[in-house]
Biopython code that builds the backbone (N, CA, C, O; Angstrom):
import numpy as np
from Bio.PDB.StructureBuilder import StructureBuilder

atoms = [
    (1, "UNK", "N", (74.202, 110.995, 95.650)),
    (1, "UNK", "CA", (75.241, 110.405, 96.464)),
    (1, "UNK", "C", (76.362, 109.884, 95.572)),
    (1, "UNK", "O", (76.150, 108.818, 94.996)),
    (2, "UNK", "N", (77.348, 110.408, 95.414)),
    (2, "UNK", "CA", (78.982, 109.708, 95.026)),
    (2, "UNK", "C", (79.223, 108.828, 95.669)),
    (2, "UNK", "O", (79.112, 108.823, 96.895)),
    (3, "UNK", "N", (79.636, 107.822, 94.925)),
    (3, "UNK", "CA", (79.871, 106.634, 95.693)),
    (3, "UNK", "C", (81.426, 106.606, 95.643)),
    (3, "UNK", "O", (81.863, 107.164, 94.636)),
    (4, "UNK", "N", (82.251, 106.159, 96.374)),
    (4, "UNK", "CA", (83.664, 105.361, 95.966)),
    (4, "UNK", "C", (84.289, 104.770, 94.873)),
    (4, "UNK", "O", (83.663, 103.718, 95.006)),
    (5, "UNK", "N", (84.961, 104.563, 93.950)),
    (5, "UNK", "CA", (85.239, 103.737, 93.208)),
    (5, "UNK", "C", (85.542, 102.395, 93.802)),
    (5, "UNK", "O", (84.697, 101.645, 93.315)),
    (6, "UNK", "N", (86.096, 101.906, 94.376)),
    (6, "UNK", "CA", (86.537, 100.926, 95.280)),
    (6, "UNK", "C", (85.320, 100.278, 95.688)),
    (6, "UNK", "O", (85.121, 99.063, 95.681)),
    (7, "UNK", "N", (84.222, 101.520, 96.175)),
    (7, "UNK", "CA", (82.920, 100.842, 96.616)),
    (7, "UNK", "C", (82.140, 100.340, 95.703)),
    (7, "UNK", "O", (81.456, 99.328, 95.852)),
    (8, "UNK", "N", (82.200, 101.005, 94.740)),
    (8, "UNK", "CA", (81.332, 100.499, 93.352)),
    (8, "UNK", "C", (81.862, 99.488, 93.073)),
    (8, "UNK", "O", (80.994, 98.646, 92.844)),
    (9, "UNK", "N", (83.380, 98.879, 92.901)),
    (9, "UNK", "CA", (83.429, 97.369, 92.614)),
    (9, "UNK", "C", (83.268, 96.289, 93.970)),
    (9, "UNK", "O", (83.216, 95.059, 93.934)),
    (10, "UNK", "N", (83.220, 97.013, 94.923)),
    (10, "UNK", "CA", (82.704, 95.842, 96.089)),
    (10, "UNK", "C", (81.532, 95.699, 95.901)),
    (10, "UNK", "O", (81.147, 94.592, 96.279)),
    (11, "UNK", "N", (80.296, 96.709, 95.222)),
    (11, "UNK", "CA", (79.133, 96.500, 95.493)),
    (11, "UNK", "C", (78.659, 95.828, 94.236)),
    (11, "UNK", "O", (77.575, 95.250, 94.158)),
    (12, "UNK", "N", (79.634, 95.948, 93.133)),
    (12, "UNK", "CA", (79.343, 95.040, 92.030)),
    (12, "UNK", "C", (79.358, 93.312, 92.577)),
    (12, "UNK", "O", (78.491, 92.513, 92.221)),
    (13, "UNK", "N", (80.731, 92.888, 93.664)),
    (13, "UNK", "CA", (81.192, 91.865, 93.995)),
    (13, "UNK", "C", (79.776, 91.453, 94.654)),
    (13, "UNK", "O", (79.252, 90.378, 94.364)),
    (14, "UNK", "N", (79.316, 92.162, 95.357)),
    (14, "UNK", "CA", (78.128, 91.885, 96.670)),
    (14, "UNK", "C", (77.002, 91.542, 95.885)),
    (14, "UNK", "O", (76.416, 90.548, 96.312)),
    (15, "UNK", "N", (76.400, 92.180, 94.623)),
    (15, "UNK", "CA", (75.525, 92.059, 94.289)),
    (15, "UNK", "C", (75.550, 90.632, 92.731)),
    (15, "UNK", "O", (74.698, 90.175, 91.969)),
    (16, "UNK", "N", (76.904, 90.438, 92.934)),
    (16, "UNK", "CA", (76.911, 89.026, 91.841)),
    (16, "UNK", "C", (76.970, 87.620, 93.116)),
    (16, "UNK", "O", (76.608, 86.485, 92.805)),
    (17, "UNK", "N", (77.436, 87.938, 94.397)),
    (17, "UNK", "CA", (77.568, 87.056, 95.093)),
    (17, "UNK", "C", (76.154, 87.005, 95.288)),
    (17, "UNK", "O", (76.013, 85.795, 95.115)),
    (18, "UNK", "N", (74.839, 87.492, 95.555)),
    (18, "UNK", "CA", (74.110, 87.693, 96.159)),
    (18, "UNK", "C", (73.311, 86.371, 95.172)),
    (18, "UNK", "O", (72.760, 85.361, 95.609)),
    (19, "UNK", "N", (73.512, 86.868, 93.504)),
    (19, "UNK", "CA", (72.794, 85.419, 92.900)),
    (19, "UNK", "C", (73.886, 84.584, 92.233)),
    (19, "UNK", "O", (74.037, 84.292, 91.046)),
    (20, "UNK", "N", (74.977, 84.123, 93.869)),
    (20, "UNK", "CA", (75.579, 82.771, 93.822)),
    (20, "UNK", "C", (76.661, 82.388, 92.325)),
    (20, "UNK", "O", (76.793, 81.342, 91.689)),
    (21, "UNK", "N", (77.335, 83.831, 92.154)),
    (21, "UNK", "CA", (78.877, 83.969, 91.646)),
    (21, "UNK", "C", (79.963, 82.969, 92.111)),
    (21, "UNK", "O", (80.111, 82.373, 93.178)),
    (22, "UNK", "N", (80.547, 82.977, 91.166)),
    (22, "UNK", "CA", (82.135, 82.148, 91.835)),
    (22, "UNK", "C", (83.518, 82.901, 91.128)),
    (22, "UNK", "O", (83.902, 83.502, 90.125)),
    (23, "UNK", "N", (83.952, 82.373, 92.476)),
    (23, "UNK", "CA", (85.597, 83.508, 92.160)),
    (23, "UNK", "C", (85.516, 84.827, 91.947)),
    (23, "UNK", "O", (86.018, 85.284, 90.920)),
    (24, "UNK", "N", (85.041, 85.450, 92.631)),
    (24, "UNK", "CA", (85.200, 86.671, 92.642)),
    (24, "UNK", "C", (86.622, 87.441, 92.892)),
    (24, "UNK", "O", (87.456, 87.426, 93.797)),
    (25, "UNK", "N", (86.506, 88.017, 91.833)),
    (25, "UNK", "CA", (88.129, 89.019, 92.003)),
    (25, "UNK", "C", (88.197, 91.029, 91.671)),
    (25, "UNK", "O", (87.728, 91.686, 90.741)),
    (26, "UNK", "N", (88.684, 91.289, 92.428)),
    (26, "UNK", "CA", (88.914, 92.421, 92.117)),
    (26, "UNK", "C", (90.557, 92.975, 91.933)),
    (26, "UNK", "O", (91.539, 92.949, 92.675)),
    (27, "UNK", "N", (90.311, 93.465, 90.598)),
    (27, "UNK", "CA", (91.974, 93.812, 89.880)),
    (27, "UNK", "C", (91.994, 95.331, 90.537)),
    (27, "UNK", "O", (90.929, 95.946, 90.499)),
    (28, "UNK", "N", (93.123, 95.960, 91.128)),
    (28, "UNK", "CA", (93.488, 97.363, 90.684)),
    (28, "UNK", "C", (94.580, 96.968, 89.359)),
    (28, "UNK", "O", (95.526, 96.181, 89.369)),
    (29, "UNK", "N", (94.086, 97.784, 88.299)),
    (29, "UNK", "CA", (94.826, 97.821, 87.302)),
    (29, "UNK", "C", (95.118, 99.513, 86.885)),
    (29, "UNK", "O", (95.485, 99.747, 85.733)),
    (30, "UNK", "N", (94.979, 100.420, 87.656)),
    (30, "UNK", "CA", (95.307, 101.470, 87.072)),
    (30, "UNK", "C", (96.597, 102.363, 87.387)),
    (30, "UNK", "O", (96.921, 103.548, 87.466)),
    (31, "UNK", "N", (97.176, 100.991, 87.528)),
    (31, "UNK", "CA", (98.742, 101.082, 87.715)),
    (31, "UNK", "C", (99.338, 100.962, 86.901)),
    (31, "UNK", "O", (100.443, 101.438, 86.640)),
    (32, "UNK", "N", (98.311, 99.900, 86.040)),
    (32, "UNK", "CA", (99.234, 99.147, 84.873)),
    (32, "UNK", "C", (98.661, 99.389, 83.698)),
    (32, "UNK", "O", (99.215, 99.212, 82.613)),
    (33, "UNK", "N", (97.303, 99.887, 83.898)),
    (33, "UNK", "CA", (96.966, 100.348, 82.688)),
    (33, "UNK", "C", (95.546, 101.984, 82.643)),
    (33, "UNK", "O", (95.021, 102.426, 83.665)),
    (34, "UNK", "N", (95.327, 102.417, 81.491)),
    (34, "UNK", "CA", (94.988, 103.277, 81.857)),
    (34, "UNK", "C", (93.342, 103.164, 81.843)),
    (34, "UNK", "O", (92.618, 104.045, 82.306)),
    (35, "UNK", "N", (92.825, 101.851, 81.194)),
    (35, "UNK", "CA", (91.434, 101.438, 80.800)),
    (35, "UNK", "C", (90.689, 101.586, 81.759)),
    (35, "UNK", "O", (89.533, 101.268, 81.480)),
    (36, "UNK", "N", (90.875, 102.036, 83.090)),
    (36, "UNK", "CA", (90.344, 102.101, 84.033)),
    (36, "UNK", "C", (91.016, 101.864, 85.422)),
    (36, "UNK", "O", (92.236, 101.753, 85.304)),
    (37, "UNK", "N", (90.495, 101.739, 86.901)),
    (37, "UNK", "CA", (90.662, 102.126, 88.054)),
    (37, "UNK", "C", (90.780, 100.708, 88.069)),
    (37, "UNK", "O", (91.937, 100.291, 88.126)),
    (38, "UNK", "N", (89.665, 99.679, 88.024)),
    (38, "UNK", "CA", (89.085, 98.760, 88.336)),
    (38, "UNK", "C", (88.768, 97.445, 87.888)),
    (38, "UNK", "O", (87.592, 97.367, 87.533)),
    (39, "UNK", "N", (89.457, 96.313, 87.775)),
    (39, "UNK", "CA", (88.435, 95.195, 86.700)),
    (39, "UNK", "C", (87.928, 94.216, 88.144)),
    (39, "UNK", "O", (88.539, 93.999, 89.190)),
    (40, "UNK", "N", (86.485, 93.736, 87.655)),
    (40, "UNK", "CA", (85.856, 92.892, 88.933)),
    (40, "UNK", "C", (85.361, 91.926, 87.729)),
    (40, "UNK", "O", (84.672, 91.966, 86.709)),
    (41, "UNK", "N", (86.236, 90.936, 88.579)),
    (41, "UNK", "CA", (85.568, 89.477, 87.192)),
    (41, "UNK", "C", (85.542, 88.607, 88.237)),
    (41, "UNK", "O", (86.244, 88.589, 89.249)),
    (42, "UNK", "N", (84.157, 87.474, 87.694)),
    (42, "UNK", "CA", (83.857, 86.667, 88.240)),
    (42, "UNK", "C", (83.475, 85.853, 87.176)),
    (42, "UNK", "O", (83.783, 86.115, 86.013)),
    (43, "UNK", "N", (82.514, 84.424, 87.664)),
    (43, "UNK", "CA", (81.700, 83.309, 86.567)),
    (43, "UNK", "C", (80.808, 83.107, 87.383)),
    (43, "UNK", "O", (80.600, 83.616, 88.484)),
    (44, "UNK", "N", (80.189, 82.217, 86.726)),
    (44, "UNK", "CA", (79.447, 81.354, 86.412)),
    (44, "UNK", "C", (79.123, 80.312, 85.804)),
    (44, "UNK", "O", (79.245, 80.552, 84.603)),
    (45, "UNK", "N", (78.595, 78.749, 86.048)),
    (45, "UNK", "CA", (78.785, 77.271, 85.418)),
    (45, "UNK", "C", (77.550, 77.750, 83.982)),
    (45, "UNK", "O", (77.693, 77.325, 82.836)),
    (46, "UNK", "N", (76.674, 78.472, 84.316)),
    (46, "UNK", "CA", (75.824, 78.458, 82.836)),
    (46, "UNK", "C", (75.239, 79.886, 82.298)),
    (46, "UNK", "O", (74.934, 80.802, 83.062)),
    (47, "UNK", "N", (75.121, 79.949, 80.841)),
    (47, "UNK", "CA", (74.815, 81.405, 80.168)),
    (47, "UNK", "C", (73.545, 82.111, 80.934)),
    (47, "UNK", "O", (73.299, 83.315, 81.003)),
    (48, "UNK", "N", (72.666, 80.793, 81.598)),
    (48, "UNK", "CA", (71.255, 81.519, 82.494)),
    (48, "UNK", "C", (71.747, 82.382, 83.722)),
    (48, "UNK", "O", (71.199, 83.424, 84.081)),
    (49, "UNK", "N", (73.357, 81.552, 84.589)),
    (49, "UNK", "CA", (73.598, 82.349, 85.537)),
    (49, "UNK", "C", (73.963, 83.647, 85.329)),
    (49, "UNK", "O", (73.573, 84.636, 85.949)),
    (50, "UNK", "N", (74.914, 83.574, 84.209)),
    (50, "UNK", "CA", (75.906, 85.227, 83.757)),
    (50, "UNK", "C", (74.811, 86.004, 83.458)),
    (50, "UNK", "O", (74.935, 87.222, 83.585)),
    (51, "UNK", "N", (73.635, 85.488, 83.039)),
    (51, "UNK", "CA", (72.848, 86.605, 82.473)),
    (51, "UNK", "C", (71.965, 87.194, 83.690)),
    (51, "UNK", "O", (71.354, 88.262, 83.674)),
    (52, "UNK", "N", (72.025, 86.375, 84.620)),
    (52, "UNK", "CA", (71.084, 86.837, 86.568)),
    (52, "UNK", "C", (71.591, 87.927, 86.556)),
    (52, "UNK", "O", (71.199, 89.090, 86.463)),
    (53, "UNK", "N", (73.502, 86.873, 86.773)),
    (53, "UNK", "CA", (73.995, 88.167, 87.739)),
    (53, "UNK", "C", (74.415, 89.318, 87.199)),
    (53, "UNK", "O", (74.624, 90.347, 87.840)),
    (54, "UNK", "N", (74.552, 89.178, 85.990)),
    (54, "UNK", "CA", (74.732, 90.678, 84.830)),
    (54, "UNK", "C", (73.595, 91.381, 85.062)),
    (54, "UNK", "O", (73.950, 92.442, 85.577)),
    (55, "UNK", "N", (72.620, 91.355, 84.971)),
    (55, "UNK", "CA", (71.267, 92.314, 85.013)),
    (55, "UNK", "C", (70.775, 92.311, 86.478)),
    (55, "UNK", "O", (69.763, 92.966, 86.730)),
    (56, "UNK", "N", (71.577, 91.440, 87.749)),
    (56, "UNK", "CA", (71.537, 91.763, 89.302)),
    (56, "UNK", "C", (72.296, 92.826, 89.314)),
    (56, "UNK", "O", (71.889, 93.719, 90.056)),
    (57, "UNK", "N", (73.828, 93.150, 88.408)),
    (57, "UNK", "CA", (74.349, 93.761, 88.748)),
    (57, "UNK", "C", (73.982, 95.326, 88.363)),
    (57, "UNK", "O", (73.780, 96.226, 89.179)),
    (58, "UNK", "N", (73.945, 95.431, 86.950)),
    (58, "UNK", "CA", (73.237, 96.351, 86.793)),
    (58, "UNK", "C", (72.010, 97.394, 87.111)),
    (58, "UNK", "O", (71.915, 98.619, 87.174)),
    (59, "UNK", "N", (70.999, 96.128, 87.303)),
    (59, "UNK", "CA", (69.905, 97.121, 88.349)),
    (59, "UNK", "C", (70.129, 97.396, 89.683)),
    (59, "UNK", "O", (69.300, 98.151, 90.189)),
    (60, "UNK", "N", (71.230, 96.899, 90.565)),
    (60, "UNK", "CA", (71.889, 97.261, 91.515)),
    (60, "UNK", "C", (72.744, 98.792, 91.548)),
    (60, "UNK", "O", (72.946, 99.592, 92.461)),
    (61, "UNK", "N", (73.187, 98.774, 89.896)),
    (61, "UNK", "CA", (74.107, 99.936, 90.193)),
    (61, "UNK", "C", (72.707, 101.007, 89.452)),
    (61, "UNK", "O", (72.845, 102.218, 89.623)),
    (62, "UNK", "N", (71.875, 100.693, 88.940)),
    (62, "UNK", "CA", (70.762, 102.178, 88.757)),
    (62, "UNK", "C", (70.034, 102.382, 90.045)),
    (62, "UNK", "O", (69.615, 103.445, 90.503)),
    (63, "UNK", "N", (69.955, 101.184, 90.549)),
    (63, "UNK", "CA", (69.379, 101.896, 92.022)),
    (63, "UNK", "C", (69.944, 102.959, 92.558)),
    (63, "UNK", "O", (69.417, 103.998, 92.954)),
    (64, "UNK", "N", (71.525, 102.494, 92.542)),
    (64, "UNK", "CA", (72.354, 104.139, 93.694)),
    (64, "UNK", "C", (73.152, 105.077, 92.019)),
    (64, "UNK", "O", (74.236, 105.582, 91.729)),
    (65, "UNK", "N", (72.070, 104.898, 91.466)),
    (65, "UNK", "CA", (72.164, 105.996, 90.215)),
    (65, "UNK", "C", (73.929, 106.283, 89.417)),
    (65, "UNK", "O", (74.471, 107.280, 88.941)),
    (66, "UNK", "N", (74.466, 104.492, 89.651)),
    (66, "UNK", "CA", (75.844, 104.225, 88.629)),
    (66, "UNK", "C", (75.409, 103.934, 87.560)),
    (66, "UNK", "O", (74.682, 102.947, 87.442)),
    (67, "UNK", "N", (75.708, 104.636, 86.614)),
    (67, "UNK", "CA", (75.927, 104.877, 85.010)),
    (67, "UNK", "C", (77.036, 104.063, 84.108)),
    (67, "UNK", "O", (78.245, 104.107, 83.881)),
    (68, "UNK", "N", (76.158, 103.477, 83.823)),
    (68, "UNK", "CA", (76.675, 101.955, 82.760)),
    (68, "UNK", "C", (76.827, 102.314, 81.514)),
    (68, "UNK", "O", (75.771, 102.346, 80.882)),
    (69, "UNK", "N", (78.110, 102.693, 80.735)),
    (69, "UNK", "CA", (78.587, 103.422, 79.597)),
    (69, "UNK", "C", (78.213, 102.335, 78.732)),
    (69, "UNK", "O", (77.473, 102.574, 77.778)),
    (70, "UNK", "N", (78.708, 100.963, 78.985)),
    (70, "UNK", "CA", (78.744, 99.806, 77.880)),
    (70, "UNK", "C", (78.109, 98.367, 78.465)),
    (70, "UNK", "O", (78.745, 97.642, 79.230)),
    (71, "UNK", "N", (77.188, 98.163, 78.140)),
    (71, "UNK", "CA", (76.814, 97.240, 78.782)),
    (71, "UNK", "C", (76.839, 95.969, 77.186)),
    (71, "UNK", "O", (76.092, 96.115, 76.219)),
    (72, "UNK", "N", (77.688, 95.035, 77.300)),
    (72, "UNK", "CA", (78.142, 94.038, 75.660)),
    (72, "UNK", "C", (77.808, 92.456, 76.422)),
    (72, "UNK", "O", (77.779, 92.298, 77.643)),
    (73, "UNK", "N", (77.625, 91.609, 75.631)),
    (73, "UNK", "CA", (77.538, 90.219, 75.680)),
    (73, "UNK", "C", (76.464, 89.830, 76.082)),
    (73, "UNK", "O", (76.381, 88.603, 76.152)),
    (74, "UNK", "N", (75.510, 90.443, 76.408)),
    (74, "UNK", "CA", (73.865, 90.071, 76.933)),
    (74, "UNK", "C", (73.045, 89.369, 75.938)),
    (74, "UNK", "O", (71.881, 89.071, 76.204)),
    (75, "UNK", "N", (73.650, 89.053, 74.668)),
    (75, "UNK", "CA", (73.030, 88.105, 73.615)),
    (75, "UNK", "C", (73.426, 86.859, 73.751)),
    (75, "UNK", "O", (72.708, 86.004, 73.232)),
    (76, "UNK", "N", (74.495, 86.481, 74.377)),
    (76, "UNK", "CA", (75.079, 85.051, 74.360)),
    (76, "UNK", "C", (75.226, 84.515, 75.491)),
    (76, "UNK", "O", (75.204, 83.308, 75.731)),
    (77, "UNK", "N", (75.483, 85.936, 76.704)),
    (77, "UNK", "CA", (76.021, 85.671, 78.133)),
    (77, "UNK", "C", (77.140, 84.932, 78.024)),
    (77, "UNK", "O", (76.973, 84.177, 78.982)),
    (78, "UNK", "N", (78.137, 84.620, 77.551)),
    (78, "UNK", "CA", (79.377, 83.754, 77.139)),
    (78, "UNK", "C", (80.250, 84.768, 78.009)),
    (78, "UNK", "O", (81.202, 84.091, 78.399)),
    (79, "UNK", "N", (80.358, 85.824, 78.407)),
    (79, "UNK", "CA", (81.214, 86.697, 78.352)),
    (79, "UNK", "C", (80.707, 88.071, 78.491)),
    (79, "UNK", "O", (81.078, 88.831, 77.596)),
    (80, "UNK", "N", (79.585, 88.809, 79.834)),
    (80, "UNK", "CA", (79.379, 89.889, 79.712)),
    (80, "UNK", "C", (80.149, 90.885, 80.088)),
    (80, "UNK", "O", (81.234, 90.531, 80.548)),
    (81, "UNK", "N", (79.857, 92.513, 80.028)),
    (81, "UNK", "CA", (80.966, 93.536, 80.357)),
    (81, "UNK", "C", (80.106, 94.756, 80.476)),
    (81, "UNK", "O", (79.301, 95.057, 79.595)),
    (82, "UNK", "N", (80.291, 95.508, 81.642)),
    (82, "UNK", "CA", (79.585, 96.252, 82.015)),
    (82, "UNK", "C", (80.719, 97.193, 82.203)),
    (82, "UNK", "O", (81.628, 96.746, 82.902)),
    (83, "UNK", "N", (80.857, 98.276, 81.783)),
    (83, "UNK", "CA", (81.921, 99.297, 82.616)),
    (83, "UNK", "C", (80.701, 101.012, 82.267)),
    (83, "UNK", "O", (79.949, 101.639, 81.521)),
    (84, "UNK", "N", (81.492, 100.876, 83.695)),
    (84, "UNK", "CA", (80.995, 102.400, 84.073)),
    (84, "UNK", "C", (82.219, 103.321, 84.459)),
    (84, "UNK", "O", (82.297, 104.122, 85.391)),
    (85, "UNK", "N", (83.346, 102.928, 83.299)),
    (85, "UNK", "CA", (84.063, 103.889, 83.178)),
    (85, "UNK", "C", (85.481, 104.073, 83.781)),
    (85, "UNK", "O", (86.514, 104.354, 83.174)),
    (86, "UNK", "N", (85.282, 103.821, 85.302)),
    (86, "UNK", "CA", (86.353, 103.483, 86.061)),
    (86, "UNK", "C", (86.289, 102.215, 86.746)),
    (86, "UNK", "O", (87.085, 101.922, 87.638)),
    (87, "UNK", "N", (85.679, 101.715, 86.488)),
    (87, "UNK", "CA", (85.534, 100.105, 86.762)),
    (87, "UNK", "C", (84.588, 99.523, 85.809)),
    (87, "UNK", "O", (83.607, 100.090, 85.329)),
    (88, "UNK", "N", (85.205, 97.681, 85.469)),
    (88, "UNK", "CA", (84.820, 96.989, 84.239)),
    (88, "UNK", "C", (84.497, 96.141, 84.570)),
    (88, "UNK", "O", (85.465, 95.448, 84.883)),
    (89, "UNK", "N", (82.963, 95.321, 84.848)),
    (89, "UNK", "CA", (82.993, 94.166, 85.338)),
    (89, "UNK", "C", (82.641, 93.189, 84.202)),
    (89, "UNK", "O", (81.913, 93.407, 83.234)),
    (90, "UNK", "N", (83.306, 92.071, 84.520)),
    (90, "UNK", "CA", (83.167, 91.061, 83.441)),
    (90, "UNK", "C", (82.523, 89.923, 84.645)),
    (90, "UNK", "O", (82.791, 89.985, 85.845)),
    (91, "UNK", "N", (81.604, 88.875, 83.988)),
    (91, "UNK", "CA", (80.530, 88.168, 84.026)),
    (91, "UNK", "C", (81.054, 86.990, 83.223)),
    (91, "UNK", "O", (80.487, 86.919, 82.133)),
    (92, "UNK", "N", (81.956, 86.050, 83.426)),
    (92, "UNK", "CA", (82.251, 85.143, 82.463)),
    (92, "UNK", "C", (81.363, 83.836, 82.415)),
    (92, "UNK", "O", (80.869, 83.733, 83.538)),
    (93, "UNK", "N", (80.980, 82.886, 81.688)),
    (93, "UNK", "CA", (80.768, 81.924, 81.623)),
    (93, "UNK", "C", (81.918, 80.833, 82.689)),
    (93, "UNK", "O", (82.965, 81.480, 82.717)),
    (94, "UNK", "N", (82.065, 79.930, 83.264)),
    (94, "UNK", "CA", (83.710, 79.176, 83.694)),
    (94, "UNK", "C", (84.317, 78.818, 82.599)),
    (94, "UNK", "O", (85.520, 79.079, 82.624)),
    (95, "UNK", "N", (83.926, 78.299, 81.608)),
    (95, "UNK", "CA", (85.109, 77.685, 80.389)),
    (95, "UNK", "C", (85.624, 78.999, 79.930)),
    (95, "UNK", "O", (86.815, 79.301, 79.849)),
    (96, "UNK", "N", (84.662, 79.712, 79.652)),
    (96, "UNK", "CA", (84.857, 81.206, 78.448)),
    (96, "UNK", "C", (85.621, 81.557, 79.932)),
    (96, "UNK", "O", (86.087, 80.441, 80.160)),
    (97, "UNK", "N", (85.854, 82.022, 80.566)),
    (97, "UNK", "CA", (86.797, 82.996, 82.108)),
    (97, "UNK", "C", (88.088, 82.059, 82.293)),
    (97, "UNK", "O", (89.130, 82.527, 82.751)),
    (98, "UNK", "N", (87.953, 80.552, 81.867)),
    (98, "UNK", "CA", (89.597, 80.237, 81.633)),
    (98, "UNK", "C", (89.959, 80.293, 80.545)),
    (98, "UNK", "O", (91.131, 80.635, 80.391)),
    (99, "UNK", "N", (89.396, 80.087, 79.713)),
    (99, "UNK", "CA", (89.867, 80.324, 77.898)),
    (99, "UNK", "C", (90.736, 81.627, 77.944)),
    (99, "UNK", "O", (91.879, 81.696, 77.492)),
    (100, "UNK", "N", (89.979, 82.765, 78.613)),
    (100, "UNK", "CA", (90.428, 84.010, 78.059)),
    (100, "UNK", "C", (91.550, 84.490, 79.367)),
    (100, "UNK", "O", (92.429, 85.317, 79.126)),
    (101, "UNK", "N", (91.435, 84.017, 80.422)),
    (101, "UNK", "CA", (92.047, 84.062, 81.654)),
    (101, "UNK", "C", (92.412, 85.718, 81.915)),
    (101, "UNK", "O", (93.174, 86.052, 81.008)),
    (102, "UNK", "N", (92.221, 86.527, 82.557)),
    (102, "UNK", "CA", (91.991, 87.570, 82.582)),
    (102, "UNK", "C", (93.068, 88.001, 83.651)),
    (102, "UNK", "O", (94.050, 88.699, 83.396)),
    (103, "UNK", "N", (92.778, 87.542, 84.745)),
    (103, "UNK", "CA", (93.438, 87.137, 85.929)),
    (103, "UNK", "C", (95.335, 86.968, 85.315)),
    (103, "UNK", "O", (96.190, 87.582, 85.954)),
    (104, "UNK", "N", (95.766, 86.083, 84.054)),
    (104, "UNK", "CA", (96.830, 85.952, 84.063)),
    (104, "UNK", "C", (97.468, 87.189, 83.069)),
    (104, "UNK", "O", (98.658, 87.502, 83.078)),
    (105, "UNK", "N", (96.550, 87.750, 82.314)),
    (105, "UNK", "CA", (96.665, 88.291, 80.994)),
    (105, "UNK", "C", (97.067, 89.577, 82.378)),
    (105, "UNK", "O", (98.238, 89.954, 82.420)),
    (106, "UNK", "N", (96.289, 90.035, 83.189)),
    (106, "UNK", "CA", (96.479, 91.367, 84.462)),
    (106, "UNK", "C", (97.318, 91.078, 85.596)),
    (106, "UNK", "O", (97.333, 91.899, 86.513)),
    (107, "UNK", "N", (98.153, 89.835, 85.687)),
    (107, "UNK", "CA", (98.578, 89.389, 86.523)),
    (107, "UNK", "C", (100.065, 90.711, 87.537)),
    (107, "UNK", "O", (100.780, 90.537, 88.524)),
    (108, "UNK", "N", (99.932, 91.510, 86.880)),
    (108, "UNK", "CA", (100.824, 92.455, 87.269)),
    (108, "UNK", "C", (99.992, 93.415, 88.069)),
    (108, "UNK", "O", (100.487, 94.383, 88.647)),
    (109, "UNK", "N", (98.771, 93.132, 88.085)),
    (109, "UNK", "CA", (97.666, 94.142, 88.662)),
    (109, "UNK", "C", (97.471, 93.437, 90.559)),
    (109, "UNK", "O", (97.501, 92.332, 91.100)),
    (110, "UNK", "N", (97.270, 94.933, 90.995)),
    (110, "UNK", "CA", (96.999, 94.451, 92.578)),
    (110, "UNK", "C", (95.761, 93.870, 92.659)),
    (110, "UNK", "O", (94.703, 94.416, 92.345)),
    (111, "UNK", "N", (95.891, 92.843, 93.052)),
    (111, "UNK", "CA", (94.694, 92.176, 93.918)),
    (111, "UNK", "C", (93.602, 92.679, 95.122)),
    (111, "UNK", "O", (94.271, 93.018, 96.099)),
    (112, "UNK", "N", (92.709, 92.780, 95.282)),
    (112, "UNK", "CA", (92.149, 93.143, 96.229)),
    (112, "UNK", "C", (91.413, 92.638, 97.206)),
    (112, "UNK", "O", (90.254, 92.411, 96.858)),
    (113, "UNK", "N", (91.677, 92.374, 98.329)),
    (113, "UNK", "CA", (90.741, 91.419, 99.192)),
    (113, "UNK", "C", (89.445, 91.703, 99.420)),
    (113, "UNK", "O", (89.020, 92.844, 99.602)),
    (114, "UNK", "N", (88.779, 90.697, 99.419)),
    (114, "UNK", "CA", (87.076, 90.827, 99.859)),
    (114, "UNK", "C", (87.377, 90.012, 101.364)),
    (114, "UNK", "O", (86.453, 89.808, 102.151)),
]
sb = StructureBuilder()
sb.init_structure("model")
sb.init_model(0)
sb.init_chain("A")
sb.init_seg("    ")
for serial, (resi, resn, name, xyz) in enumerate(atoms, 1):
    if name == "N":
        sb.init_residue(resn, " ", resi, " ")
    sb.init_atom(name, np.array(xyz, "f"), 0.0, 1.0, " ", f" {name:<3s}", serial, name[0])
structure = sb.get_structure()
């Protein structure tokens, strides 16, 4: 089954909300850039949460057989990143997700409603 791109970052969104994410956002950035279709960033208050919902998210996307090119930051959880290529989800810590602010750094990127 092919999934959507669009659907693959809602179902990334669904499955970080599921173990109790905050701020969930979805960027179209492949307007503005070519790194991909997709960025879906969210947080979390501690390195135990980023690391749930990073490995919720992931075994979520091998269930409907999405292929995770880079999966980085799973040693610290400060800051994880999962991309499967046309979409990049980042897993921030809250301090580390305003430090690096992602949201302002893409701020030219469409927003997407959930």
């Amino acid at each position: 089954m092919v999934i959507d791109i669009l659907d693959k970052a809602k179902l990334a969104v669904k499955l970080a909300e599921d173990k109790k994410c905050e701020n969930p956002i979805i960027l179209h950035i492949s307007k503005v850039s070519n790194l991909c279709d997709y960025f879906v960033i969210l947080s979390a208050e501690s390195s135990r949460r980023v690391e749930t919902i990073a490995e919720a998210i992931k075994d979520g996307f091998e269930k409907k057989s999405i292929k995770i090119l880079h999966y980085e930051g799973k040693d610290t959880c400060l800051w994880v990143l999962l991309d499967t290529g046309d979409v990049i989800v980042h897993v921030f810590r809250s301090d580390m997700r305003e430090f690096y602010a992602l949201e302002r750094l893409w701020s030219s990127a469409e927003v997407i409603k959930l």
